[in-house]
C-alpha positions as a printed Julia matrix, in Angstrom:
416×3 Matrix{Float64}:
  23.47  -23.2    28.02
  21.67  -19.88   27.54
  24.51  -18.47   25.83
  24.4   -21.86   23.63
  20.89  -21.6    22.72
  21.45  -17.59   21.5
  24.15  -18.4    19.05
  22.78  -21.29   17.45
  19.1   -19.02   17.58
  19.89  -15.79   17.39
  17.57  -13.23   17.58
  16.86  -12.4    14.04
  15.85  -16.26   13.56
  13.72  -15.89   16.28
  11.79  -12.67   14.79
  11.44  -14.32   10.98
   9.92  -17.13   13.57
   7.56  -14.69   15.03
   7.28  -13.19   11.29
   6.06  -16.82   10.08
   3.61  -17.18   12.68
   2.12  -13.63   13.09
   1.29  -14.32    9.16
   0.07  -17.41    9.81
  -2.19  -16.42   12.17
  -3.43  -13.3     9.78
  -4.4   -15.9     7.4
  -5.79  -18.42    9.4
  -7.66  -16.65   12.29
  -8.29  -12.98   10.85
 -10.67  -12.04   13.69
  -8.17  -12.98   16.57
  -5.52  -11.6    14.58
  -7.11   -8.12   14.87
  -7.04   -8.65   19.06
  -3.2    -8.6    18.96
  -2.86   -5.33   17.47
  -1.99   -3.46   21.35
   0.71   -6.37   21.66
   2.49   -4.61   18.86
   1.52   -0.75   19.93
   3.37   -1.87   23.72
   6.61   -2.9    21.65
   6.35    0.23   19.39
   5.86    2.62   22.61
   8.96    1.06   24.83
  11.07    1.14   21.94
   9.91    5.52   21.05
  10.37    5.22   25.41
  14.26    5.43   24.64
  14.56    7.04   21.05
  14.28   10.89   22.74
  17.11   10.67   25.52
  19.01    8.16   23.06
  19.66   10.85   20.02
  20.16   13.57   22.18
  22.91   11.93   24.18
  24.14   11.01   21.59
  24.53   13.72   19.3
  25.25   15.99   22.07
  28.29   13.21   23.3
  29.61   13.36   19.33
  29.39   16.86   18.9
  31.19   17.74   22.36
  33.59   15.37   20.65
  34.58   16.47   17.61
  33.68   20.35   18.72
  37.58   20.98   19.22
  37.73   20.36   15.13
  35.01   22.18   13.76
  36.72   21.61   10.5
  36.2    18.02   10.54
  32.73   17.93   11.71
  32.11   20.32    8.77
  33.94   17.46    6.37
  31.69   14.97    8.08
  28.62   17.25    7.64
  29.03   18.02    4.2
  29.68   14.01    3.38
  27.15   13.09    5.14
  24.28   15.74    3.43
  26.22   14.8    -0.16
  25.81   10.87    0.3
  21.94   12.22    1.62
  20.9    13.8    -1.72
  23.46   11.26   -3.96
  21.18    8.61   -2.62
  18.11   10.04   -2.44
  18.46   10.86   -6.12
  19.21    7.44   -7.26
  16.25    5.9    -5.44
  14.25    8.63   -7.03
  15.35    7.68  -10.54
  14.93    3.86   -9.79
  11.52    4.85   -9.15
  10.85    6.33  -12.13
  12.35    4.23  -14.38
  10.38    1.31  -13.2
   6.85    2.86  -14.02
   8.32    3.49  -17.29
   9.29   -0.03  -18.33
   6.47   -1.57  -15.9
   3.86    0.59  -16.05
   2.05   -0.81  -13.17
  -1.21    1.36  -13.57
  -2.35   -0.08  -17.0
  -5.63   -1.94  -16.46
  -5.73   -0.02  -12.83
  -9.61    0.75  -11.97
  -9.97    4.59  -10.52
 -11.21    3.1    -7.25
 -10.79    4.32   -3.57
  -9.17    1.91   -1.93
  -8.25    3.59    1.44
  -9.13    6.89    3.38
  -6.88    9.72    2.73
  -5.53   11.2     6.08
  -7.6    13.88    7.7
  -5.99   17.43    6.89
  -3.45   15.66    5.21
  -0.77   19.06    3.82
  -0.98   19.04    0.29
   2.4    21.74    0.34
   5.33   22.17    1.79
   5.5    25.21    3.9
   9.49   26.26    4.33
   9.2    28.64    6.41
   7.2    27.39    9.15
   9.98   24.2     8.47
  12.77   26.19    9.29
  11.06   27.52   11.63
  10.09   24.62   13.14
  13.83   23.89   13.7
  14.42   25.53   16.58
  12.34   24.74   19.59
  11.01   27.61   21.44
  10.53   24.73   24.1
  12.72   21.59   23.65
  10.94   19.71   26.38
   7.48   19.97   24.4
   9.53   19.11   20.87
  10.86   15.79   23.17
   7.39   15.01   24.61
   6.14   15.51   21.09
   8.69   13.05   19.45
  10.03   15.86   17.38
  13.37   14.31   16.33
  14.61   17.26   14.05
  14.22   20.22   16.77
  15.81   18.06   19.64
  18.75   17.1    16.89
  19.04   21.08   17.05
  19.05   21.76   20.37
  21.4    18.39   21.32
  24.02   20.28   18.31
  24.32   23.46   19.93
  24.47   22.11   23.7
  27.16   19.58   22.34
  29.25   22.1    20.71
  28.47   24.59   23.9
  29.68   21.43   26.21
  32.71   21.08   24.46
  33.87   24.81   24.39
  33.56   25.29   28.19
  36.43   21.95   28.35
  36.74   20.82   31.79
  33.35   21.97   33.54
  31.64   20.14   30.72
  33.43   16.75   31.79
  30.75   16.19   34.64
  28.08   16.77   31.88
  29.77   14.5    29.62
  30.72   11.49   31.87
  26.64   11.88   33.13
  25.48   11.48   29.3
  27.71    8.81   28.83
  25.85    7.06   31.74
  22.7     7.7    30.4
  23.95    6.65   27.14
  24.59    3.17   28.3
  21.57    3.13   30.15
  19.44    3.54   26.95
  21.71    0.7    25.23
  20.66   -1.78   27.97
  17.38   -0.84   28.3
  16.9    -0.96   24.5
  18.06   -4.66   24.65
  15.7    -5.55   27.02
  12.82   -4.12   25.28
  14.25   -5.82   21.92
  14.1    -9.48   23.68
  10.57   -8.93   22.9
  10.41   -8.27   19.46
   9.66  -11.69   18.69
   6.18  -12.01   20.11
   5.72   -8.53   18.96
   6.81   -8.91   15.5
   3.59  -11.97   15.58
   1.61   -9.47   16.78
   2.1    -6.74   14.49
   2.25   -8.91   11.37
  -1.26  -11.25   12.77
  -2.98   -7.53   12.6
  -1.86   -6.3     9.63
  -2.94   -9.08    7.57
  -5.94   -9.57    9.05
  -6.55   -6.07    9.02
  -5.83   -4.64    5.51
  -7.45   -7.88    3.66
  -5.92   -9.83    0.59
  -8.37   -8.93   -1.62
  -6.48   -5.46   -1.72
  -3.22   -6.44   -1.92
  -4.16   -8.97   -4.86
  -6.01   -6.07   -7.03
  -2.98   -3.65   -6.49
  -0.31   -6.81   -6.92
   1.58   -5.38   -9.95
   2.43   -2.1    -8.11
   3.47   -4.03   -4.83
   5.63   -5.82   -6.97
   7.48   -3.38   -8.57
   8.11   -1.08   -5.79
   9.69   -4.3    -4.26
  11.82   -4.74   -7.56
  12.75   -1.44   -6.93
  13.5    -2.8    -3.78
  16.08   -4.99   -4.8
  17.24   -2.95   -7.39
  18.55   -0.62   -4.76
  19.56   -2.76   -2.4
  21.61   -4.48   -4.7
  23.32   -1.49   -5.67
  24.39   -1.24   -2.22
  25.86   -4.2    -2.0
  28.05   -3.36   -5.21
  28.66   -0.31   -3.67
  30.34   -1.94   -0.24
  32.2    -4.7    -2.57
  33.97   -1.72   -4.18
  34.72   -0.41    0.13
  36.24   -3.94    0.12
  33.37   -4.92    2.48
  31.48   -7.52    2.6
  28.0    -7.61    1.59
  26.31  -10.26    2.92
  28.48  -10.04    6.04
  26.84   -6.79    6.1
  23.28   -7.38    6.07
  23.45  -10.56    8.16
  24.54   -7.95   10.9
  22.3    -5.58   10.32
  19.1    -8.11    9.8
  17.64   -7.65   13.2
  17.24   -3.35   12.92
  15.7    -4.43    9.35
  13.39   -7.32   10.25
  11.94   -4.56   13.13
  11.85   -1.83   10.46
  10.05   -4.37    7.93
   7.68   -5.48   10.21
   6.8    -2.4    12.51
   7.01    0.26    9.5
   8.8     2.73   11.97
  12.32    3.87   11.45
  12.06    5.29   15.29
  11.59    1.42   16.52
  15.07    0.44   14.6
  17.29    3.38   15.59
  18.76    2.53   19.05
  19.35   -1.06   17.89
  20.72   -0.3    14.92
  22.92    2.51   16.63
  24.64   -0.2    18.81
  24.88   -2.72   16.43
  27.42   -0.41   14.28
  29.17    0.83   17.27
  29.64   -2.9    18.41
  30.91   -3.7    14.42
  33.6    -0.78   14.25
  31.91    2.19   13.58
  33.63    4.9    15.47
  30.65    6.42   18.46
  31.4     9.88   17.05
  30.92    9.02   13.45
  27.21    6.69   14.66
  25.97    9.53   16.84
  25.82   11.92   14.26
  25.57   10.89   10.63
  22.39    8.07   12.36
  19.7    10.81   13.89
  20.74   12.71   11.05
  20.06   10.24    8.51
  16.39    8.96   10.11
  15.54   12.56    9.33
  17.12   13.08    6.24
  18.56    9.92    4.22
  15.01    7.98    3.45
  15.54    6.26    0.13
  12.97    4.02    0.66
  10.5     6.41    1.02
  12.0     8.26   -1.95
  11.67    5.08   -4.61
   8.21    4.73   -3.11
   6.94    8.36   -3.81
   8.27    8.34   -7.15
   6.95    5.59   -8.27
   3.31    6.61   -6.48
   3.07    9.58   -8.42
   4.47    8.31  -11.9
   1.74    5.18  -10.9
  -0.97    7.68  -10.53
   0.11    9.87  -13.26
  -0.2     7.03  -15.69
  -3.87    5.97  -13.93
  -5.3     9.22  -14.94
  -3.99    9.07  -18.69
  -1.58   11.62  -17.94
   1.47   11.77  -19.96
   4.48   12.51  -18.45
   7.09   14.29  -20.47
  10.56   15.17  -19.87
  10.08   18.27  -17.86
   7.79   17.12  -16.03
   9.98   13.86  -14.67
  12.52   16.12  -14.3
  10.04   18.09  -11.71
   9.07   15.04  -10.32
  12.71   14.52   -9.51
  13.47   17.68   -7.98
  10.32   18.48   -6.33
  10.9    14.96   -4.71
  14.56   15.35   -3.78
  13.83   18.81   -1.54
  10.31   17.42   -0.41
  11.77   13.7     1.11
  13.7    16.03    3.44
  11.33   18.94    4.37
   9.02   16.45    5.4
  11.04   14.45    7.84
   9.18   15.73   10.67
   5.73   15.49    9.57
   3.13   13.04   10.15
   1.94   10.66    7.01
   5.19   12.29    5.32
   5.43   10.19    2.31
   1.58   10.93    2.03
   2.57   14.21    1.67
   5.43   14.37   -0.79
   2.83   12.72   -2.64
  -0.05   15.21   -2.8
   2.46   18.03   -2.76
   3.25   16.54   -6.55
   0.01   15.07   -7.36
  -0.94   19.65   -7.0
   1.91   20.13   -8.79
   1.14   18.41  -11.78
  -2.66   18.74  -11.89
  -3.66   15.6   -10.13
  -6.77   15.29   -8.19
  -5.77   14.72   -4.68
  -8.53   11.88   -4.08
  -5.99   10.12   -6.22
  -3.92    9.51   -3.05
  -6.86    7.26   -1.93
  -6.18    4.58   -4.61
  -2.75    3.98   -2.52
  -2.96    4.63    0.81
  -5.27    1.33    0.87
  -1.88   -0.6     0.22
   0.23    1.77    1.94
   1.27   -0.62    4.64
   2.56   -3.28    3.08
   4.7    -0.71    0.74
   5.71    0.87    4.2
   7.23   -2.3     5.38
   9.57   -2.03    2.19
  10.75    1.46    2.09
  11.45    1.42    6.17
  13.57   -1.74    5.92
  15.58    0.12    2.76
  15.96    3.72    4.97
  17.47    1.19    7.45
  19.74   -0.61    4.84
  20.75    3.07    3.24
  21.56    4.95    6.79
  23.97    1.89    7.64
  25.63    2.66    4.1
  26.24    6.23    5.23
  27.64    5.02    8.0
  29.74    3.08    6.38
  30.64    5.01    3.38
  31.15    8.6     5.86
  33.4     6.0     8.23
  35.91    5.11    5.06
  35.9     8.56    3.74
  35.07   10.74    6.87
  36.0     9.3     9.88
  39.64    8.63    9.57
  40.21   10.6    12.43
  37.68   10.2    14.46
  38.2     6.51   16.18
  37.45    7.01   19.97
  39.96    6.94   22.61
  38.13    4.42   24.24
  38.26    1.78   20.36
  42.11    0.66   22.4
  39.6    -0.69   25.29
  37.52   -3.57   23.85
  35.55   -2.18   21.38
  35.67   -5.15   18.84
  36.03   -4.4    15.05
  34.01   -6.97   12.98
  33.91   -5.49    9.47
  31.91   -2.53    8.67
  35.27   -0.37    9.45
């Protein structure tokens, strides 16, 4: 009966359910709305619970894998930092393109409409980045959620695991277990997400106020045609893979209904992880190119800082001429990585161009008032882009790299 009742309502249905209602209850009963808000703060906290262990078993697992053909985990690297900056580009250049037919910020009023983050960087500084990398104490980088220096540390140890061969099988076989134990734990966290999708929705609308979102309406709206612009390009893109869109995305809908409604890409990852394992994807191929590209692949946040500073560029009178879109471009392109470990990161990318082009930086505040509901977007669209790299690194990278264990039940169900 259970069983039953979870195919004909799965658990996607269930969270657009809890979406409905949580909005519902925004609208209709603001005050009590604002009381849920720790409902959705538990869900948020289980779910980062598991993300630490999670990415470092299982990048340490794929490395150890693949470590006895460093040739092909270069091929895979390379394709996967190629499809990184190939995307990122073309999210960038949506953005752009947009403001220029749109031009959302005509009629705009110079007003503050949100605080600006306290010491919020207004630069990029590379060196303390690289830095940054490499933990000088990976236990303190895990406690601090720093995904980029334990994505370091989990690399060498897996490709350190795999040279000693058999004493690393112990190691191996013990990650696997804790692997697992992540998966199921994860699940149980994600039955949930239903009441905590209400939650987290009920607070943000009572909390950020229509009147906002109705003033800054025409740039909502065309960050979400952006949106759609991109996503639809995706879809052409796995028609071409001879895969099938919408049998894509209806897979895929619970990690983006979570991403859409929480605004964290951290929440998403260990669902979305098992999802395309379940689907085909080989484990080697999901354990790395997925930390990697929560880190590195954000297009999302890449259409969305375009667009901010073209938006803002065009509220000040600015003009922008060639060379400087063509800085906006680059600037953007290095900056959506360098920030991937940095608090308020698209906030940053942000006022790292708005200095580079002679911007005030109070001119951040006239966004970050509607930041959330543009932060929905862009996390559901780094969630839709990372399963194309996935899927585009599996067809042209990961040939070779099926797992031993694909023979023993692992079901294929059409991203492969």
């Amino acid at each position: 009966m259970a069983a039953h009742l979870k195919r004909s309502f799965p658990l996607y249905g269930q969270i657009l359910v809890g979406l409905a209602i949580g909005a519902a209850i925004g609208f209709l009963w603001p005050d009590f709305g604002k009381t849920l808000q720790p409902i959705g703060t538990a869900f948020i906290k289980a779910i980062k619970m598991v993300v630490i262990p999670l990415v470092f078993c299982a990048i340490a697992l794929g490395i150890s894998k693949m470590s006895q053909d460093i040739k092909q985990l270069g091929r895979l690297g390379g394709l996967a930092f190629l499809w990184f900056y190939t995307a990122t580009g073309m999210a960038i250049i949506i953005g752009i393109t947009l403001n220029h037919f749109f031009h959302p910020a005509q009629g705009v009023a110079l007003e503050i409409t949100g605080a600006i983050p306290a010491n919020l960087a207004t630069h990029i500084d590379w060196t303390k980045f690289l830095l940054d990398i490499i933990p000088d104490n990976v236990i303190m980088a895990a406690a601090q959620q720093k995904i980029i220096p334990v994505l370091f540390f989990a690399i060498c140890f897996g490709l350190c695991i795999g040279a000693i061969g058999e004493k690393g099988k112990p190691v191996i076989r013990g990650m696997e277990g804790i692997l697992e134990a992540m998966f199921t734990l994860t699940r149980g966290i994600v039955a949930t997400s239903p009441l905590a999708v209400a939650a987290i929705i009920a607070w943000a609308i009572a909390s950020q106020g229509m009147v906002l979102l109705i003033a800054m309406s025409k740039l909502i709206g065309v960050f979400y045609l952006g949106i759609l612009v991109i996503v639809c390009i995706f879809m052409v893109i796995l028609k071409l893979l001879g895969i099938s869109p919408l049998k894509t995305t209806k897979k895929i809908l619970e990690p983006l209904l979570l991403g859409f409604t929480t605004c964290s890409a951290e929440v998403t990852l260990p669902v979305h992880m098992e999802i395309l394992e379940r689907n085909g994807i080989p484990k080697k191929v999901v354990s790395f190119v997925m930390p990697l590209g929560y880190s590195f692949n954000l297009d999302g946040a890449a259409l969305y800082q375009s667009l901010a500073i073209t938006f803002l560029a065009e509220a000040y009178g600015l003009h922008l001429d060639f060379p400087q879109l063509l800085t906006i471009l680059a600037t953007t392109l290095i900056a959506n990585k360098g920030t991937a470990n940095v608090p308020a990161a698209s906030l940053v990318v942000v006022a790292a161009l708005c200095q580079s082009l002679g911007l005030p930086l109070e001119a951040i505040g006239i966004i970050t008032g509607v930041d959330r509901f543009m932060d929905m977007g862009r996390t559901a669209v780094n969630v839709y882009g990372n399963t194309m790299a996935c899927v585009v690194l599996n067809k042209f990278g990961g040939k070779h790299l099926a797992d031993d264990d694909d023979q023993s039940g692992n079901v294929k169900m059409g991203f492969a």
